[in-house]
DSSP file (Angstrom, degrees, kcal/mol; ACC not computed):
  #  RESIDUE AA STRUCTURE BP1 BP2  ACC     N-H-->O    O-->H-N    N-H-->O    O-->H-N    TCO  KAPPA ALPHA  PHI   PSI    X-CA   Y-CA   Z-CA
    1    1 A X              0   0    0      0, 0.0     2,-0.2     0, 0.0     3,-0.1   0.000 360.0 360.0 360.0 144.0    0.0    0.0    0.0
    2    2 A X    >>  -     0   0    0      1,-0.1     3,-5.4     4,-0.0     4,-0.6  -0.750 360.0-109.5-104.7 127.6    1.5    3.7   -1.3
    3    3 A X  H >> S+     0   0    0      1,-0.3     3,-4.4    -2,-0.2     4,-0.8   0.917 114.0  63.8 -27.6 -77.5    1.6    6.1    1.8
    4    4 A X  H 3> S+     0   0    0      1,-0.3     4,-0.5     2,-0.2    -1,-0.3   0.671 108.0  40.7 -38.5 -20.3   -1.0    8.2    0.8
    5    5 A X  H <> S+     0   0    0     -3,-5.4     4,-0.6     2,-0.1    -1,-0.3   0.657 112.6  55.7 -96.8  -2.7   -3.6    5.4    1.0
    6    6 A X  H XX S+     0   0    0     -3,-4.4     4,-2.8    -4,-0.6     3,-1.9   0.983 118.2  33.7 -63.3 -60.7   -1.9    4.1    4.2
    7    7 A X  H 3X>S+     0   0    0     -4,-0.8     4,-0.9     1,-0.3     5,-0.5   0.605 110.3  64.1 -75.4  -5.3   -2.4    8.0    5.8
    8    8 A X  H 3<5S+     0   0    0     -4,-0.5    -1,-0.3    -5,-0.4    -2,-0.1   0.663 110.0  39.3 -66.4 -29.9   -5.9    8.4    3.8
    9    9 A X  H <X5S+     0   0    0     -3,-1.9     4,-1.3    -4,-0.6    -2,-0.2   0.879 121.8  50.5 -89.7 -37.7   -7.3    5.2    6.3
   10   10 A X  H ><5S+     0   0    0     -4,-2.8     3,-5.0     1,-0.2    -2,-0.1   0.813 119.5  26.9 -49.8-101.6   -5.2    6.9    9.2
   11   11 A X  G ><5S+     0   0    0     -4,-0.9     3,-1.3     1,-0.3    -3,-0.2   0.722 116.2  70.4 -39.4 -39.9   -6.3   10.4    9.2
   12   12 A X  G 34<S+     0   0    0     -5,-0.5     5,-0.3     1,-0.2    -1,-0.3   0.841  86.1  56.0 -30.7 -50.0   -9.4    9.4    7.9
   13   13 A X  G << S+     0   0    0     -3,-5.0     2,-0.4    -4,-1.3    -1,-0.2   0.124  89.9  88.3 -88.6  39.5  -11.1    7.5   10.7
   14   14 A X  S X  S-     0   0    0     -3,-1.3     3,-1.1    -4,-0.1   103,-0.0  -0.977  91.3 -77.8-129.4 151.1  -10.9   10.3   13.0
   15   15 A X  T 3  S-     0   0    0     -2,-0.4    16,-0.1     1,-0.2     3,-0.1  -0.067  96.3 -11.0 -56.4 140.9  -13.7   12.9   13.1
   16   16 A X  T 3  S+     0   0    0      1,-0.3    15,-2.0    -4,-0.1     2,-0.3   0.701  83.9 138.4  72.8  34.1  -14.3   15.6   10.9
   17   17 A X  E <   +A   30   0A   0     -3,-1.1    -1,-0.3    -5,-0.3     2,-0.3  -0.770  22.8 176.0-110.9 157.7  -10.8   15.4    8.9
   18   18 A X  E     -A   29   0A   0     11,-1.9    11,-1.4    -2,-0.3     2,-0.4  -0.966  22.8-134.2-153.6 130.5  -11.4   16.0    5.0
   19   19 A X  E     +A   28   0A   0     -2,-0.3     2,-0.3     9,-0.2     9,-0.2  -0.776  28.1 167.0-103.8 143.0   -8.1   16.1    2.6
   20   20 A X  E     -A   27   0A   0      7,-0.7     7,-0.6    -2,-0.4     5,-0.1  -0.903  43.9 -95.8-153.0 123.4   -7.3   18.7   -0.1
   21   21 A X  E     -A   26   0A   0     -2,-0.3     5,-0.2     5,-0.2     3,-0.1  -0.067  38.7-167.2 -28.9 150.7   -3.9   19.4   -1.9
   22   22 A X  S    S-     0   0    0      3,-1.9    -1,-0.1     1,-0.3     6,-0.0  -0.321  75.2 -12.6-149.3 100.7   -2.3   22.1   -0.3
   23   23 A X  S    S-     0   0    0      1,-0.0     2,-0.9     0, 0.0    -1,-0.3   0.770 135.9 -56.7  94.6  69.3    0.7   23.7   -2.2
   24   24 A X  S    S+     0   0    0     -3,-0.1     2,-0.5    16,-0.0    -3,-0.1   0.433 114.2 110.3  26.9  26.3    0.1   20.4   -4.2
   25   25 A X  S    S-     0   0    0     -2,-0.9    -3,-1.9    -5,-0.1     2,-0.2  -0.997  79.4-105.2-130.3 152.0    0.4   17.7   -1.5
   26   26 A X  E     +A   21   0A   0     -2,-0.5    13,-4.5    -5,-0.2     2,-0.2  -0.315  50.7 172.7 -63.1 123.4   -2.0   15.8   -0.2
   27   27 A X  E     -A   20   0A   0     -7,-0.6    -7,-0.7    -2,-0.2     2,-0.3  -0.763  28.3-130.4-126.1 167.9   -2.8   17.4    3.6
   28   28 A X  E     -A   19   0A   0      9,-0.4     8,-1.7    -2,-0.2     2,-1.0  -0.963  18.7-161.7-114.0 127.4   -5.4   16.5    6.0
   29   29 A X  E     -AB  18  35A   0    -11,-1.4   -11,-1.9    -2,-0.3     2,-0.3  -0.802  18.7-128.6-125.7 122.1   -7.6   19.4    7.5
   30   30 A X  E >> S-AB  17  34A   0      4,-3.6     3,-2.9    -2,-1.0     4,-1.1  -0.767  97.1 -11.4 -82.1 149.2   -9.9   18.9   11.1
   31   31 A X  T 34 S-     0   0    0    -15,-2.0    -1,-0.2     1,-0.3   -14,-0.1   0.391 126.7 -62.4  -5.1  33.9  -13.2   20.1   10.0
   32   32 A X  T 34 S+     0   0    0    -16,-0.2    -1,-0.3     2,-0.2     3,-0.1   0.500 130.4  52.6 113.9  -0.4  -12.1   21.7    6.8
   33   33 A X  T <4 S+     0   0    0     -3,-2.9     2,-0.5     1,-0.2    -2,-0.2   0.749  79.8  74.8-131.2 -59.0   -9.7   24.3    8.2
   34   34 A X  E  <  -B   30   0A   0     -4,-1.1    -4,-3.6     1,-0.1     2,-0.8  -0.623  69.6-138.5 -79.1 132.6   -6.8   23.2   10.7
   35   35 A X  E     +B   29   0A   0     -2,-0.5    -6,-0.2    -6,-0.2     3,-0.1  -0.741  32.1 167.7 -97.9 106.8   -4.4   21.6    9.0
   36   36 A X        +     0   0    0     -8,-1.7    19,-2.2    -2,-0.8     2,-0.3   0.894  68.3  15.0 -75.8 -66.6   -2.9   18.2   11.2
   37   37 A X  E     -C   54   0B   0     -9,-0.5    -9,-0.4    17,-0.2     2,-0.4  -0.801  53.2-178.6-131.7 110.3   -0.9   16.6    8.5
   38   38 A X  E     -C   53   0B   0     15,-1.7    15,-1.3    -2,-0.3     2,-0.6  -0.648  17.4-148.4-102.9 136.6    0.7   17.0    5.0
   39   39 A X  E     -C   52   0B   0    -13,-4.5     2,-0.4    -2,-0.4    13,-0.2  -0.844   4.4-165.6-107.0 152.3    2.6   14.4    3.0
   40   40 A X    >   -     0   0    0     11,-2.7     3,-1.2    -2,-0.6     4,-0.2  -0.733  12.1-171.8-133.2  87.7    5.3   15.6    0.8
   41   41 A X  T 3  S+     0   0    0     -2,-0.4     9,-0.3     1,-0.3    -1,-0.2   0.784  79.3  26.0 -23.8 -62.7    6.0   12.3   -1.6
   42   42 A X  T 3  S-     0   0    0      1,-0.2    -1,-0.3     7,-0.1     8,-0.1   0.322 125.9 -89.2 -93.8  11.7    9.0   13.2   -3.5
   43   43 A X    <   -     0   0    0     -3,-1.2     2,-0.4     8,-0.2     5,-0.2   0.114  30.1-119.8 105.1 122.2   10.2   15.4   -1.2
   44   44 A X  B >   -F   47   0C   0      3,-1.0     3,-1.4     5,-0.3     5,-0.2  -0.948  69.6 -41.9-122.9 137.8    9.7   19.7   -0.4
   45   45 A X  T 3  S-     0   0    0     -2,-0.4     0, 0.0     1,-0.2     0, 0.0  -0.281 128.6  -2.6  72.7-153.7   13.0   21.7   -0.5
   46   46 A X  T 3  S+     0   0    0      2,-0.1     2,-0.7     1,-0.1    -1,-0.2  -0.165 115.8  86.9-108.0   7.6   15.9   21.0    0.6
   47   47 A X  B <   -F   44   0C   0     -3,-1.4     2,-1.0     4,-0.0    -3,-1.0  -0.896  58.1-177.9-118.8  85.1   14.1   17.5    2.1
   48   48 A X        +     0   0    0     -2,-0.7     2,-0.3    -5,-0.2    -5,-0.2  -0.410  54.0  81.3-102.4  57.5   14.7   15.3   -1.4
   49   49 A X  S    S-     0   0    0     -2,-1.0    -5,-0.3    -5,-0.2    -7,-0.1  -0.866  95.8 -87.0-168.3 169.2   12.8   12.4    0.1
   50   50 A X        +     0   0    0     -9,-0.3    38,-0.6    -2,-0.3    39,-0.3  -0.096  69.7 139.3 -53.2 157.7    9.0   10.9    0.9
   51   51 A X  E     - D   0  87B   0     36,-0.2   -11,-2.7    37,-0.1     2,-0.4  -0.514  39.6-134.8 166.2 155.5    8.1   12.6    4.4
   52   52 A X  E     -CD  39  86B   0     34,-2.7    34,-3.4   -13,-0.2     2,-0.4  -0.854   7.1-135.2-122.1 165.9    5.5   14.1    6.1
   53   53 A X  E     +CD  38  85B   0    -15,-1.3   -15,-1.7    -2,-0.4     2,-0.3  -0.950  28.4 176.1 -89.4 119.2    4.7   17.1    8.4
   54   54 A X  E     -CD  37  84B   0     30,-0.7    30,-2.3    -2,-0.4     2,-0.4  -0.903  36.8-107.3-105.1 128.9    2.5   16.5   11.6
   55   55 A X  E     - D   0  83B   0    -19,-2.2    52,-0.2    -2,-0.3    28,-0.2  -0.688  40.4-158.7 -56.0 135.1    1.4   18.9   14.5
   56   56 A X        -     0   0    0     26,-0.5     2,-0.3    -2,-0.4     3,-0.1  -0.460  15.6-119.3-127.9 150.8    3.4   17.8   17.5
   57   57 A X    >   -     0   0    0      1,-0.2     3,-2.6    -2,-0.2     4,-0.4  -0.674  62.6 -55.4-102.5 173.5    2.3   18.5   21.0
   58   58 A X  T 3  S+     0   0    0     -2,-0.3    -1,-0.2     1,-0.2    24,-0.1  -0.059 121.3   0.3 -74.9 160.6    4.7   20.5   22.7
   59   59 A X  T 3> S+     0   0    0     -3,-0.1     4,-1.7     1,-0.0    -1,-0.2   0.395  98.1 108.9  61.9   1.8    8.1   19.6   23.1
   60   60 A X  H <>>S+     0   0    0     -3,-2.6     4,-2.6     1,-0.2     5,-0.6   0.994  78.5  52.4 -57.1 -58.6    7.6   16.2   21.0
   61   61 A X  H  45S+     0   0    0     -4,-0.4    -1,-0.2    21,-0.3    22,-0.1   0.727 114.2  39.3 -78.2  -4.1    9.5   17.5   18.1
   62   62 A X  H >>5S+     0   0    0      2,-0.1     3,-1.4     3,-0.1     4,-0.8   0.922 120.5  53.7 -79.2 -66.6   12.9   18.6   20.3
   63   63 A X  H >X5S+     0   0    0     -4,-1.7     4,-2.3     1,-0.3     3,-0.6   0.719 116.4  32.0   1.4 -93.9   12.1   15.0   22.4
   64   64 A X  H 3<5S+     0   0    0     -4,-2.6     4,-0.3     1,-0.2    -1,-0.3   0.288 113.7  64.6 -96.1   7.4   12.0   12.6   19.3
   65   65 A X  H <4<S+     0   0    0     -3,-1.4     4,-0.4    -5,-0.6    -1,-0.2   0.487 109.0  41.3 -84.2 -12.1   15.0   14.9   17.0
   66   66 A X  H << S+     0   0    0     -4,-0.8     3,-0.3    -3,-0.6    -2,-0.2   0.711 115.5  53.5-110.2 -37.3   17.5   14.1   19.5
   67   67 A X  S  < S-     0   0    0     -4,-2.3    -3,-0.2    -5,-0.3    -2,-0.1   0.903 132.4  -4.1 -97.7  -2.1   16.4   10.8   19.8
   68   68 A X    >>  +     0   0    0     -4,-0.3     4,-2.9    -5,-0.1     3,-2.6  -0.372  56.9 171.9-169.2 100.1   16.5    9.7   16.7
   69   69 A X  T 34 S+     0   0    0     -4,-0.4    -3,-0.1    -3,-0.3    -4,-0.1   0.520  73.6  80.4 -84.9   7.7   17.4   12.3   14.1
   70   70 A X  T 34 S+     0   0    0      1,-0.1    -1,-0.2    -3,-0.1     3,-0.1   0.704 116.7  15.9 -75.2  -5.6   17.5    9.3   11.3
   71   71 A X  T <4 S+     0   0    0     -3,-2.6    16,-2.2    -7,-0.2     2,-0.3   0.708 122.5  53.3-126.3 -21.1   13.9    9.8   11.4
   72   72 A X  E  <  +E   86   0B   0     -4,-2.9     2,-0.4    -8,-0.3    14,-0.2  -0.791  56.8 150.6-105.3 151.3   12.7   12.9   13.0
   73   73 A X  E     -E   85   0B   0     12,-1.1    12,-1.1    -2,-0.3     2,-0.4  -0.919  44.8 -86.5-169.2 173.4   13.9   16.4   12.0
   74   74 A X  E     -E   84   0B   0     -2,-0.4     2,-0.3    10,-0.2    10,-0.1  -0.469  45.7-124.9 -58.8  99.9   12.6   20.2   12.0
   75   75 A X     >  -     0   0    0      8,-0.7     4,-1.9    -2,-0.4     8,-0.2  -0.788   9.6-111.3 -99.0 175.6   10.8   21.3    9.2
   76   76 A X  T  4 S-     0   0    0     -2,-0.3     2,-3.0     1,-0.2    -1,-0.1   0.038 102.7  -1.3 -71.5 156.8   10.9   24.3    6.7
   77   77 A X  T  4 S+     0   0    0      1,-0.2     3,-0.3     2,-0.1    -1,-0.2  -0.282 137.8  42.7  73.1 -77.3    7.9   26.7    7.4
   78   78 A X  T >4>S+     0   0    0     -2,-3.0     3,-1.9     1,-0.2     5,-0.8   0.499  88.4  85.9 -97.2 -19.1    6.1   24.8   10.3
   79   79 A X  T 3<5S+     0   0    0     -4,-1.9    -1,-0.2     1,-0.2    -3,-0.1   0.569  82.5  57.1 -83.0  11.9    8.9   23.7   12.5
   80   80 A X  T 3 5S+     0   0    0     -3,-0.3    -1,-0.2     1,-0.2    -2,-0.1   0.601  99.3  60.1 -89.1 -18.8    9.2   26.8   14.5
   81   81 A X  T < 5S-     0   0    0     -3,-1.9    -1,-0.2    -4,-0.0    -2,-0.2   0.445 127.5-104.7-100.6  -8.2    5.6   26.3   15.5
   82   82 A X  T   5S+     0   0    0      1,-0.2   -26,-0.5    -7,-0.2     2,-0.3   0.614  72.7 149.9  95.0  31.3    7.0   22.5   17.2
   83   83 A X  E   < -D   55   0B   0     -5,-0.8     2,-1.2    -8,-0.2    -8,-0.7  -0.596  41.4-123.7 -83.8 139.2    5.4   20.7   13.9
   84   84 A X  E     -DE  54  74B   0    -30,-2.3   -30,-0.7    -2,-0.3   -10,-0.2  -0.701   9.9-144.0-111.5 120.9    7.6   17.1   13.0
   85   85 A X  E     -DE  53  73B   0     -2,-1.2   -12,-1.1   -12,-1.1     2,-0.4  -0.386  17.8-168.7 -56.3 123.1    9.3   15.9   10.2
   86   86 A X  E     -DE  52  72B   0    -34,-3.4   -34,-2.7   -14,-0.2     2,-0.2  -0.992  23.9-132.6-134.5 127.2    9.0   11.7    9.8
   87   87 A X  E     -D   51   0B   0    -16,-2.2     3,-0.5    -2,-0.4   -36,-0.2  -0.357  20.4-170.2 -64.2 120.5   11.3   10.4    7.3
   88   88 A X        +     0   0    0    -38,-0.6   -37,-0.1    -2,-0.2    -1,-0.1   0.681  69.8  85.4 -96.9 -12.0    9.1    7.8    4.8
   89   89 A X  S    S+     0   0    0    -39,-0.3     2,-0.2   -18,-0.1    -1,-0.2   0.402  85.5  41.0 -92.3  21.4   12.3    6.6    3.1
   90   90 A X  S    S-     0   0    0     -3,-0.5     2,-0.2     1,-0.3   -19,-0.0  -0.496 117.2 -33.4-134.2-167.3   13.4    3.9    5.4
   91   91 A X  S    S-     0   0    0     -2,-0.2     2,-0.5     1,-0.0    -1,-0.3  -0.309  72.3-153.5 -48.7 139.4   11.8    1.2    7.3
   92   92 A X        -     0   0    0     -2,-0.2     2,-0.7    -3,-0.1    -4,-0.1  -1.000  10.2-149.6-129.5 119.9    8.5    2.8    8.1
   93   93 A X        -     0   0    0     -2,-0.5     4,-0.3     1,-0.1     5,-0.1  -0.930  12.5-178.7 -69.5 107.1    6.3    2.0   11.2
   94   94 A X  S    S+     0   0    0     -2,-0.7    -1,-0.1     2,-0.2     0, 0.0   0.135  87.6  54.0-103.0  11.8    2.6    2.5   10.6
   95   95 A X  S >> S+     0   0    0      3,-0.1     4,-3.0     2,-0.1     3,-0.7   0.684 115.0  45.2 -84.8 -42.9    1.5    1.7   13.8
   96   96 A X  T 34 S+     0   0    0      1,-0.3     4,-0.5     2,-0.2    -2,-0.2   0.688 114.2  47.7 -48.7 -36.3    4.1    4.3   14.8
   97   97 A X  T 3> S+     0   0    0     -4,-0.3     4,-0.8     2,-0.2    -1,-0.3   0.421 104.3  65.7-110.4  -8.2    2.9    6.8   12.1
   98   98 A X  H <> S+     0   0    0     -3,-0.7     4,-1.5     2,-0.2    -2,-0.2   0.882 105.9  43.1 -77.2 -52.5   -0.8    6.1   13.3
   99   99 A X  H  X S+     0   0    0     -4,-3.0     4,-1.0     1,-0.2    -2,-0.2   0.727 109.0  50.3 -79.4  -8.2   -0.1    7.6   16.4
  100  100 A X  H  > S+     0   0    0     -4,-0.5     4,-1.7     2,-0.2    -1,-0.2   0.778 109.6  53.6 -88.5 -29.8    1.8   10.5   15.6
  101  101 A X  H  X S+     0   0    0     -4,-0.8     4,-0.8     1,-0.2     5,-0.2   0.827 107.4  54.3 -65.0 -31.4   -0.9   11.3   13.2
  102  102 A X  H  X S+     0   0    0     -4,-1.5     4,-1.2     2,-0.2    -2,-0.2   0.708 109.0  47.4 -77.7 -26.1   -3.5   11.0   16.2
  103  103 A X  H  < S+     0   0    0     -4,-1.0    -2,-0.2     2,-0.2    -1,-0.2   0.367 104.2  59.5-101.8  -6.4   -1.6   13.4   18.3
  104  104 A X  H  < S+     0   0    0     -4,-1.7     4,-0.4    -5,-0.1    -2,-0.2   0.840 112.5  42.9 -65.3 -33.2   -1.4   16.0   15.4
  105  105 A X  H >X S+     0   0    0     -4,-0.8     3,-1.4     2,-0.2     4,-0.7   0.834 106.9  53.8-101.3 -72.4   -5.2   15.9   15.4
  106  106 A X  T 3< S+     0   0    0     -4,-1.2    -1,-0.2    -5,-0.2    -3,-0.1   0.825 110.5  56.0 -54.1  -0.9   -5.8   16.0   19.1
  107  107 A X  T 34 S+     0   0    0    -52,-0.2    -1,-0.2    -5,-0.1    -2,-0.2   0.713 120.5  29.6 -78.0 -27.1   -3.4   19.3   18.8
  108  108 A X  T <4 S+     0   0    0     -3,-1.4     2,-0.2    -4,-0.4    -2,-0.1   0.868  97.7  85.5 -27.5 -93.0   -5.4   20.6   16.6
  109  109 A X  S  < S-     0   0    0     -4,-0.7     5,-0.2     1,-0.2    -4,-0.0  -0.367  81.6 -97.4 -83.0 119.6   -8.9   19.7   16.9
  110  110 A X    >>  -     0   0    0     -2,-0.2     3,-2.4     1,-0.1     4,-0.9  -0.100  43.2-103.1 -55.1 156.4  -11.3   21.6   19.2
  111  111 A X  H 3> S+     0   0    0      1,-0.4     4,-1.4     2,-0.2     5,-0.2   0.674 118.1  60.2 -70.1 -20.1  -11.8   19.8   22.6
  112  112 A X  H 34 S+     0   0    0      1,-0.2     4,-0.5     2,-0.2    -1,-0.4   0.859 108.6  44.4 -84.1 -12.7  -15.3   18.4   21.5
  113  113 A X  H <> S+     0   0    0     -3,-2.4     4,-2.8     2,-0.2   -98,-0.2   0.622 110.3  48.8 -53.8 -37.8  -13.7   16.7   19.0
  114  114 A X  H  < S+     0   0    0     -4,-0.9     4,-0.4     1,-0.2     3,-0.4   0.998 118.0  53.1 -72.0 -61.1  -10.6   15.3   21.1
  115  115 A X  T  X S+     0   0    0     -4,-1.4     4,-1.0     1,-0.3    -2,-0.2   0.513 105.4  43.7 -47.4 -49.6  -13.6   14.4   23.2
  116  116 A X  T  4 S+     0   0    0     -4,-0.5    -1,-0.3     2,-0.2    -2,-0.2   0.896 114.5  56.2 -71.3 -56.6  -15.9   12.5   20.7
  117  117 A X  T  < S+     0   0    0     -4,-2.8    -2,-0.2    -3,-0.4    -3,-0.1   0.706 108.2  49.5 -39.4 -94.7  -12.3   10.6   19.5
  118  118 A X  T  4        0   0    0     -4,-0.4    -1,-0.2     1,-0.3    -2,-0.2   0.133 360.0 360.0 -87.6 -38.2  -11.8    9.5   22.9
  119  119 A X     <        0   0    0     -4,-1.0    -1,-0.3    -5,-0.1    -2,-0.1  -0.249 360.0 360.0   8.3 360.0  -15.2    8.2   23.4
């Protein structure tokens, strides 16, 4: 299965996410507006390989750069805001990439939302 249908069943089953290119990769938006997660297939910038961007809760993206910066790193634009870079070009965990995707949207996503997930 090609990432994008992996993170289309992720970010999919959680409420009220709907996906639309944006800047011509496929991203995931809570209810049509906050933006959780983008994948950048080939590669954005000065990052020439598959990865995506996630909202991180705070301190996550210092946390999991230092401990393993073959997979995690900073990104361009978003990473100032504590957003994380996950490297697609290796061994990939998708149980691993499930959850980071679940705590991008409960950073996000208004508290009746977190609230309904959690339910």
């Amino acid at each position: 299965m090609e990432a994008v249908e992996r993170l289309r069943a992720i970010c999919g089953a959680l409420p009220e996410v709907t996906e639309r290119p944006s800047h011509g990769a496929p991203t995931w938006f809570v209810r049509g507006k906050s933006t959780f997660v983008t994948l950048w297939q080939h590669g954005h910038h000065d990052n020439d390989f598959p990865h995506l961007w996630c909202a991180a809760p705070p301190g996550v993206q210092g946390e999991l750069t230092a401990e393993a910066p073959e997979r995690f790193f900073r990104p361009p634009y978003v990473g100032h805001r504590g957003w994380l870079g996950v490297r697609l070009d290796g061994p990939v965990d998708w149980a691993e990439i499930a959850e980071l995707c679940e705590d991008a949207y409960r950073t996000v996503a208004p508290a009746t939302l977190v609230r309904r997930l959690d339910a």
